[in-house]
N, C-alpha and C positions, 0 to 999 in steps of 0.2 A: 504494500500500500504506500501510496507517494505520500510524503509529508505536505503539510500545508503549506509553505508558502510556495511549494512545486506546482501544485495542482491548477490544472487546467480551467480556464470556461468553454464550454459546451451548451450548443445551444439546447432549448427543450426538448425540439422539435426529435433531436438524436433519440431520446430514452424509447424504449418501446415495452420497457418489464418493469411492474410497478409490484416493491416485495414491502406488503402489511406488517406490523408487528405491533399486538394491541398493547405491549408493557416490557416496561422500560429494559428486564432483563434480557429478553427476548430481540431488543434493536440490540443491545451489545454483542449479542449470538451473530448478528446478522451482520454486523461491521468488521467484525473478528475474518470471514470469509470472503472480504471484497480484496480483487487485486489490485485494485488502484481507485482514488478516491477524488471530486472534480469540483469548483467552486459551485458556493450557490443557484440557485435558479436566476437567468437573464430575466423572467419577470414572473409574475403569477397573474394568475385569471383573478376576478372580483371575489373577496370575500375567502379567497386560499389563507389559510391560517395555517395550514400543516407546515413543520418543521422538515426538508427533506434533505436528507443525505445525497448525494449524486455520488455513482459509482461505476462502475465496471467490476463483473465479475464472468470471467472469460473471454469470450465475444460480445456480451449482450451488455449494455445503458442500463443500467438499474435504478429507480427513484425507491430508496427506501426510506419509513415515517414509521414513527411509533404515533397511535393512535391515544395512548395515553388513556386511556381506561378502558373496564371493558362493556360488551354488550354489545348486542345487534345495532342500532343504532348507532351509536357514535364511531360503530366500525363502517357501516353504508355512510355514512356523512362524508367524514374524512373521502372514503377513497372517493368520492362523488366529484370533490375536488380536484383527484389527481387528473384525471380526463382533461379536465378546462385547460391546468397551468402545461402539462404535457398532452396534446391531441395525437400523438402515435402510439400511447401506451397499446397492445397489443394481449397482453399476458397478465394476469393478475395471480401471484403467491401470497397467502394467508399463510405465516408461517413463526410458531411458536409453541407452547405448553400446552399441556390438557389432564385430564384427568382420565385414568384408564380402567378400561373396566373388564378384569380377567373372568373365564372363563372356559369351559373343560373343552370347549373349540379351539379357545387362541389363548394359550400362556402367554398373557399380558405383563411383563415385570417394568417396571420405575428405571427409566432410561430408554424405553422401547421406543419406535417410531409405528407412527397412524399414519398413514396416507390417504385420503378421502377415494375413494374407486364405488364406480358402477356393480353393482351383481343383483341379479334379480330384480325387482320393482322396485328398488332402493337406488337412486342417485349418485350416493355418495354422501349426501349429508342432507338430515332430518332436524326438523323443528319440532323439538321434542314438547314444550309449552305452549302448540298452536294447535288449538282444537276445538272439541265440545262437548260436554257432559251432558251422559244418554244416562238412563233408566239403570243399564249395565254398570255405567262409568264413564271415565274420561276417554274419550276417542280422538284419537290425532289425524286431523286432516289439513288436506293441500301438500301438494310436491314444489319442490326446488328442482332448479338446471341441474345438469353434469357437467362436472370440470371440462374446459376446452378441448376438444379434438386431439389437435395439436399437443397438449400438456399429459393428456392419456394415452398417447402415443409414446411417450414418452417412457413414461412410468412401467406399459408392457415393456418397452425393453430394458428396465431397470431390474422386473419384476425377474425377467429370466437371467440377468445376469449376475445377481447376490441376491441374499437374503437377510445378510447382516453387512452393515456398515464401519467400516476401517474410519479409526477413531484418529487413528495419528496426527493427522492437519487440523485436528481439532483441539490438539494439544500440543503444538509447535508452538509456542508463546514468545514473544518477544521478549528479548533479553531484558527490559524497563521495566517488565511489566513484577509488579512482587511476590511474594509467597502469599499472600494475604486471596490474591485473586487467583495465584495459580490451585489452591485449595479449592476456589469453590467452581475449578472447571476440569478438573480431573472426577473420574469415578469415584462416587461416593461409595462405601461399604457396602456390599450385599448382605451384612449385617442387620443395618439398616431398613434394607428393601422387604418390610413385612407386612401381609397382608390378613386381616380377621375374620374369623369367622361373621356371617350377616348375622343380626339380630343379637350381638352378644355386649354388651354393656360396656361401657370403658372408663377408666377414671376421669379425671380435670388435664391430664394429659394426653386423651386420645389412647392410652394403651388399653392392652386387654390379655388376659392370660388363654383369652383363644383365639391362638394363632392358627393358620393354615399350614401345613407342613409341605412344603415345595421343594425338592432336590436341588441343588445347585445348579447353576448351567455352568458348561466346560469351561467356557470365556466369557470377560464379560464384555463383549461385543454387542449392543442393542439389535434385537429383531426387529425389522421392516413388517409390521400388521399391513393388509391394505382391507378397505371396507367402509362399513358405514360408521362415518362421528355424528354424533347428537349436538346439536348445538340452542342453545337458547338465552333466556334473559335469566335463569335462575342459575346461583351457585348448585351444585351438587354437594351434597357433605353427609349423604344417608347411603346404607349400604342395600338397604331395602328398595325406595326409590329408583339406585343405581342397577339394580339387580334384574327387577320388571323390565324394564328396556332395553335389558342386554334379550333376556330371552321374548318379548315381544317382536325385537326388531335387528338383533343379531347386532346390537352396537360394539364398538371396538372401546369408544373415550367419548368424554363431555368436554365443549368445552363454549365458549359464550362469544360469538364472531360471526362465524362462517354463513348463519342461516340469512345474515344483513347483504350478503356479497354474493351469492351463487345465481342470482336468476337476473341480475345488472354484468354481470363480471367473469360467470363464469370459471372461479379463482379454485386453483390447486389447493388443497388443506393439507399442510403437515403440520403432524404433532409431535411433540417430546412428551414422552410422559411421566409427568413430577407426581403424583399421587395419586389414589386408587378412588377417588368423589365420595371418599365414605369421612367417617368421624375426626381421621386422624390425618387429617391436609393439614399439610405443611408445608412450608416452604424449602424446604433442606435440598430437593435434587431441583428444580427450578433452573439452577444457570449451564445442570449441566445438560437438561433436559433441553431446553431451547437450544446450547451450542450442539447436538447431536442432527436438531432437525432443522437448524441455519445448514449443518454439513450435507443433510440430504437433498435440501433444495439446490445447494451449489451443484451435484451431481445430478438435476433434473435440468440446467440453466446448460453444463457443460454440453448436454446430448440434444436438447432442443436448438432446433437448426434458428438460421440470421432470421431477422425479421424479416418479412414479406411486404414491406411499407419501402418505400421510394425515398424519403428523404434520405441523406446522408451526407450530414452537414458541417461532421466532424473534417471532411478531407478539403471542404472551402477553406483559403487563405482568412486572414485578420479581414482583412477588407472587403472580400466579398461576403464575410460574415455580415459585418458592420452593413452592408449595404441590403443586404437581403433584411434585418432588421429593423432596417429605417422601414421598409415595407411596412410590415406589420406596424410597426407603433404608428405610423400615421393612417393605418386603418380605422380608428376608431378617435374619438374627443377625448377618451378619459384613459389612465393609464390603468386604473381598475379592470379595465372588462377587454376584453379580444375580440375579433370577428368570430372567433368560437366558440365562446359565449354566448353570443346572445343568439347563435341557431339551438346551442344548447340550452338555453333559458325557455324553447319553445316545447309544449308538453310531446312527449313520443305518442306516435299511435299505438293505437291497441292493436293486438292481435289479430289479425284477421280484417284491418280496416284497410281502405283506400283501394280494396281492391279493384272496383269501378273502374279509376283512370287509366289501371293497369292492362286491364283487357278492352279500352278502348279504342277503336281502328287509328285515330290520328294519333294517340300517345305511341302506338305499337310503330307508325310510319316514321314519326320525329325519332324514336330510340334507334331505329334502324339505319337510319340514313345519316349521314357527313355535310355539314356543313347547313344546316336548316336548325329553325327555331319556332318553339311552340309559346305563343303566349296562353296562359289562363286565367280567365278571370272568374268571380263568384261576389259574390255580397259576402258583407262582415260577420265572421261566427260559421263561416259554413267550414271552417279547416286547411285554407292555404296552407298557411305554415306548418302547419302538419306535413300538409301531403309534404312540404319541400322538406322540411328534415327527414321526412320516412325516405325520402328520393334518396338522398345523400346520405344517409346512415345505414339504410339496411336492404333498398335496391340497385343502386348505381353500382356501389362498388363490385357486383360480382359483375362487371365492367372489367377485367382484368387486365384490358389492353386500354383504358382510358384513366386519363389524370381527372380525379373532381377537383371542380373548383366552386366556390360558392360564394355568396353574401348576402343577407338580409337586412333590408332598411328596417332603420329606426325611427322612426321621426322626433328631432331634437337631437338624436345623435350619434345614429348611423344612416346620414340621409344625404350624402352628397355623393357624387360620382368618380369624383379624385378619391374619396375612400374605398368607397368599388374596386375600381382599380388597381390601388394598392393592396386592399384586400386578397384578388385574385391574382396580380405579381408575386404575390408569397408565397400562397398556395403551389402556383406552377412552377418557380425557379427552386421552392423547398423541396418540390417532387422532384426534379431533373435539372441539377448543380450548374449543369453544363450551360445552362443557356442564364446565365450570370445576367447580370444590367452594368457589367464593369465601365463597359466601353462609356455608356449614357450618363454616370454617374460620375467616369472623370473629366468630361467634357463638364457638366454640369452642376456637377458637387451635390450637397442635401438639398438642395432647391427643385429639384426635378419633381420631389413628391409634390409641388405646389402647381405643377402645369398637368391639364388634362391631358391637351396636344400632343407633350413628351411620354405621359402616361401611357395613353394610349398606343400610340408608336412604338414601343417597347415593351406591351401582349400583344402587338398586332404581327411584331415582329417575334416574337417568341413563339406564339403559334404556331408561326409558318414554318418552324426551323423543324426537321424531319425528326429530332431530339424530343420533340417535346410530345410526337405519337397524338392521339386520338386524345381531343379533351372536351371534358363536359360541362357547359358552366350555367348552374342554377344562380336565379337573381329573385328573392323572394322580398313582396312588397314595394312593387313599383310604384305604388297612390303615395307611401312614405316617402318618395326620392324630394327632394327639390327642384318646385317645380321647371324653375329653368333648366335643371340637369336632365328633365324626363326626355323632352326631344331630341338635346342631344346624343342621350344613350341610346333609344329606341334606331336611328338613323343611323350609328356607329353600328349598332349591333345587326340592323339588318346590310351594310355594306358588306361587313364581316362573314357571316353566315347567308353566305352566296353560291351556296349548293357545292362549290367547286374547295372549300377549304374546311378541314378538320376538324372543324370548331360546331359543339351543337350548343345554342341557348334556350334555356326552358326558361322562362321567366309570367310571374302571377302578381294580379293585380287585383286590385277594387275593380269596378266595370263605373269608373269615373267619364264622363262623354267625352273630353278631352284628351282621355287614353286611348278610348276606342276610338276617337275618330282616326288617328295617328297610325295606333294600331294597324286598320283596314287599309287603310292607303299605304302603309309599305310594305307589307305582309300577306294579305288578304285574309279571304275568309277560312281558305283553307290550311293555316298554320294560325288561326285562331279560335279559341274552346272558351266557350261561357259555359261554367257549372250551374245549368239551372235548374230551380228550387223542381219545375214540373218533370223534369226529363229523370233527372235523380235525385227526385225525391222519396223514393223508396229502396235503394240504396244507400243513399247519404243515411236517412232515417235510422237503416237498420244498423251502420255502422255506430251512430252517437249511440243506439240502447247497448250495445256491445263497452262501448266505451264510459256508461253511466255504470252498467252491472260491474267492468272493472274498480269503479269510482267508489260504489257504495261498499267493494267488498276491504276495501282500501281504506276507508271511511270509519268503516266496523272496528277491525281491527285495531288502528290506531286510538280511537274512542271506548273502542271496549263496550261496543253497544251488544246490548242484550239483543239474540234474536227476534223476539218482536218489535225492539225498536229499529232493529235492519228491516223489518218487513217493514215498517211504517217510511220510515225513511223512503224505500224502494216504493211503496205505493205513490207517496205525493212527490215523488217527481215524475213518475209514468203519469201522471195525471197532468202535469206540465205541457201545456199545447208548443207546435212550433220551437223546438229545440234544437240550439245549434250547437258547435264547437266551443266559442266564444261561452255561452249561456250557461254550459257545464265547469268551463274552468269558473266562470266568476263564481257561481253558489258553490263549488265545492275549496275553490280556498278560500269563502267565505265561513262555511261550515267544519274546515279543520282549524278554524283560528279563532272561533268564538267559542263559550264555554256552554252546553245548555245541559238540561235533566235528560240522561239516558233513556230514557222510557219513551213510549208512544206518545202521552199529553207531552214531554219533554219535548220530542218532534214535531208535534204541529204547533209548540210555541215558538219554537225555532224558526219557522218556516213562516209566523205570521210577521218576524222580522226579518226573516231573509228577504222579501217581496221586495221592500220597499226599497233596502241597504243594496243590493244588486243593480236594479235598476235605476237606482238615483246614479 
C-alpha cells in the first residue's frame, strides 16, 4: 500500500467495485488487503456524507466506506450514495462479521466464512423479520435478488478450487504495526471457540457448564460455508430463536445488512464469523473474523474479470484529466449535484412498466436505425422521466455496441444548452479517452465551456470520429430548457441526426404549441409521438396501478401499517379518479413524511389532509 503523501488522484469515474463495511473493525479488515491506496474523491454527488477510502486491490478501483452502524437501513442509505459520487460502480461487496449458526449439516466454528449463494428457492439471503403473523404463527414472506451473475461466477470457481482459506496474507503485518494489534488479528484459541447447549441457562457471563462436545479440526484454517444468511433489523442473542431458522430455512449466520442491498445492488455477502447469535456474543474473534473475510473477498476481486464499463480515465495525462472535468463541473449550477443526479433523483419504474413504448412500431424504427430522432411528448404526470431513466438504466444499455449519453432539464438549474453539452462531452470523451477536447481547449483554454458554437463543434466532431462507434443521446425535458436555447437545440439536433450519421436523439417534452410547432416542421410527423391520454390510456392506466401496488407495499412496510390499514390505504387511492405519474409521487412522499394513526379511521384522516396539501 502506497503511503500518503505518494498516492495518486483518480478520477470517480475509474472505481467500478464498491466494498461495504457496516463497523469500524470490519473497514480495518478491508484496508489491511488493499494494494495501493488513492487521494480522496474529485467530488461527491449532493448530500454524499460517506467517508470513502479509494483503492486498488488487484486490477479493480475499489471505493471502500464503513457505514458506521448497523441495520438494513443505514446500510441501503449509505450505499445509495455511492452510485451518485461514483456512476461506474459495477459490483457491490457486503463484507464483514456475522453471527453463525452450526448445525449437524454444516460445522459452523468462530473464524468460518459465509458466503451468500443461491440453492433451492432461497437467494442467498433472507429477511428473517419481514412477515406476518397467521393463526399458526409468524410466517416470513417476500424474496430478495441473487448476488450478481458475474460475482456467482465467480465464487463457482472459488467453490471448486478450496474449501478452506490460507491465512498467511492475513497475517503479514507490517513491521509498525504492534503486538497490541498483532494479538487481536492472529487466531484466537480454539479454547475459546465454544459452543452451548440451546435452552440451557448461563451465568452474568454468558457461560454455561453445557457445552457441546466438538472434536478439534486438524488446522485451524476457517471453512468456506456457502448458502443462505438471515439478515434483519434484530440482534440475535437467543439460541432458541437462532435455532428455528436454521432448521426452517437451512440458515448458515445472522447478520443485520444484506436484506437493505440485494434487490438495488445485487451485492456479494461475506461473513466472518465472530459468534454463534446465542447468549454468549462477544466480541473477542471480531477483528479476526472480519480480516478472514476482507481475505476472501480479495480472492473473489482477484478472479473477477476488468470491468465491462468504457471509461478508463486513469491512463489520460494531468490535463486531459483537468479538461475532461471542466466538462462535468460546468454541467450543472451547483457543485452539490451532477448530471447524474438529478436522472437519479427521478423515481425508477416499476417492474413490468413502460412496456407500451417499447413495442411501439416508431420506438422499434428510431432504436433501429443511425442517425434519426424521436421526439415525445405527453402532458404532466403521465411518466416522461420515467420512461427516460428506464431508457438509460435498464434498456439502452444492453446496447453493447453504443455509448449512452444523457441529460435532463431542470428548470432553474439544469436548463441551459451549454450545460447539455457539456453534460454529454463527459459522458462520451469518459467513454472513449481517445477523442480528448485537447486540441479545443489549448486553443481556447476554460472559456470554451462558455461558447455553445465551440461546444457544439467539438460533439459534432466527436461523433463523427469512427472512435467514438454508435451513440445514443436521451435529452429528457425539453419544456424545462431555456426558452431561447429550445430552437436552437431542436435545429442543431435535427442537422445532426440526418439519417446518414451515428448519432440517435430521443428527446420528451410537454406538448407546449411552441414545441410542437418547431417540432413538425423539422422532423415531421413521423419521428414525432404524443403519449395520449385516449390511445394509452389503458396501458399507461394499468402501469401506474402496478406502480401504486409497488407504492403501498412500500408504504406498509416502512409505516408498519396493520393489514387492514394497507387495505384501506389500497382502497382510497383505487378510488382516486385520473391518476398519473406525477399524482402518485406527490401523495406518497407526502404520506411517508407525515405522521398519522395506523388504522383504517387513521387512513381516511390522512387522506382528508392529503387532498388538499397535494394539490395546493
Amino acid at each position: 500500500m502506497s503511503e500518503e503523501n505518494e498516492a495518486r488522484q483518480i478520477p470517480n469515474d475509474a472505481f467500478t467495485i464498491a466494498w461495504i463495511c457496516p463497523i469500524a473493525c470490519e473497514l480495518q479488515a478491508a484496508l489491511r488487503v488493499v494494494d495501493e491506496t488513492y487521494r480522496s474523491p474529485d467530488a461527491r454527488s449532493n448530500g454524499d456524507n460517506n467517508d470513502y477510502t479509494l483503492a486498488r486491490i488487484g486490477h479493480h478501483k475499489v471505493v471502500i466506506f464503513c457505514v458506521g452502524e448497523c441495520g438494513t437501513l443505514p446500510a441501503a442509505t449509505a450505499t445509495e450514495k455511492v452510485k451518485h459520487t461514483f456512476p461506474n460502480i459495477e459490483f457491490y461487496l457486503l463484507v464483514g462479521i456475522a453471527g453463525g449458526v452450526p448445525s449437524e449439516a454444516h460445522d459452523i466454528r468462530l473464524g468460518d466464512i459465509v458466503v451468500s449463494y443461491p440453492n433451492g428457492q432461497s437467494p442467498g439471503v433472507i429477511k428473517h423479520d419481514f412477515g406476518k403473523m397467521e393463526s399458526n404463527g409468524f410466517v416470513r414472506i417476500g424474496a430478495l435478488n441473487k448476488p450478481h451473475k458475474a460475482l456467482l461466477n465467480v465464487v463457482n470457481t472459488l467453490k471448486a478450487s478450496f474449501d478452506t482459506i490460507n491465512k498467511a496474507s492475513v497475517f503479514d503485518l507490517s513491521p509498525h504495526q504492534t503486538d497490541q494489534k498483532q494479538q487481536h488479528l492472529h487466531y484466537p484459541s480454539h479454547l475459546s471457540d465454544v459452543l452451548f447447549q440451546p435452552q440451557q441457562p448461563t451465568d452474568d457471563t454468558g457461560r454455561s457448564s453445557n457445552l457441546i462436545d466438538r472434536p478439534p479440526r486438524e488446522s485451524a484454517n476457517p471453512l468456506i460455508h456457502y448458502g443462505t444468511i438471515a439478515s434483519g433489523d434484530l440482534v440475535v442473542k437467543n439460541q432458541t430463536f437462532r435455532d428455528k431458522f436454521q432448521k426452517d430455512d437451512n440458515i448458515l449466520c445472522f447478520e443485520m445488512e444484506a436484506a437493505g442491498l440485494m434487490d438495488s445492488y445485487q451485492s456479494l455477502v461475506i461473513r466472518g464469523i465472530c459468534d454463534y447469535a446465542d447468549s454468549a456474543k462477544n466480541k473477542d474473534w471480531q477483528p479476526y473474523a472480519a480480516s478472514v473475510a476482507a481475505e476472501y473477498a480479495k480472492a473473489v476481486l482477484a478472479r473477477l474479470p476488468g470491468s465491462s464499463s468504457k471509461p478508463v480515465l486513469y491512463k489520460l495525462n494531468k490535463e486531459e484529466q483537468k479538461c475532461l472535468q471542466l466538462f462535468r463541473q460546468a454541467s450543472t449550477t451547483t457543485s452539490n449535484a451532477s448530471y447524474e443526479w438529478y436522472k437519479d433523483s427521478v423515481k425508477k419504474a416499476s417492474e413490468d412498466t413502460c412496456k407500451w413504448l417499447k413495442s411501439d412500431p416508431k420506438f422499434e424504427q428510431w432504436l433501429s436505425a443511425n442517425g434519426t430522432t424521436l421526439v415525445i411528448t405527453a402532458l404532466p404526470g403521465c411518466g416522461k422521466s420515467v420512461l427516460s431513466r428506464h431508457l438509460v438504466d435498464s434498456v439502452l444499455p444492453d446496447r453493447t455496441d453504443a455509448t449512452i449519453c444523457y441529460f435532463f432539464f431542470k428548470d432553474g438549474d439544469q436548463n441551459t444548452l451549454r450545460q447539455a453539452l457539456c453534460a454529454l462531452l463527459h459522458q462520451l470523451l469518459a467513454a472513449n479517452p481517445s477523442l480528448h477536447a485537447m486540441s479545443s481547449h489549448e486553443r481556447n483554454g476554460d472559456s470554451l465551456i462558455n461558447s455553445v458554437s465551440l461546444l457544439w463543434i467539438i460533439w459534432q466532431s466527436a461523433t463523427h470520429d469512427p472512435a467514438a462507434g454508435h451513440v445514443i443521446t436521451i435529452l429528457d425535458g425539453l419544456d424545462e430548457c431555456q426558452k431561447d436555447d429550445t430552437s436552437v437545440l431542436l435545429e442543431r439536433v435535427s442537422e445532426h441526426a440526418n439519417g446518414k450519421s451515428n448519432v440517435q436523439y430521443l428527446v420528451t417534452s410537454r406538448p407546449y404549441e411552441s414545441i410542437l410547432t418547431e417540432v413538425r416542421s423539422m422532423f415531421g410527423d413521423g419521428n414525432y409521438y404524443h403519449v395520449s391520454a385516449d390511445e394509452k390510456s389503458e396501458a399507461i392506466s394499468e402501469e401506474v396501478k402496478r406502480v401504486i401496488k409497488s407504492k403501498v407495499s412500500q408504504l406498509a412496510k416502512s409505516k408498519r401499517l396493520s393489514p387492514d390499514a394497507t387495505a384501506s390505504l389500497a382502497e382510497r387511492i383505487d378510488a382516486m379518479k385520473n391518476v398519473t405519474y406525477l399524482w402518485v409521487r406527490l401523495v406518497f412522499d407526502y404520506l411517508s413524511t407525515v405522521k398519522f394513526n395506523r388504522t383504517r379511521p387513521g387512513i381516511e384522516e390522512v387522506f382528508k389532509r392529503l387532498t388538499s396539501s397535494v394539490y395546493s
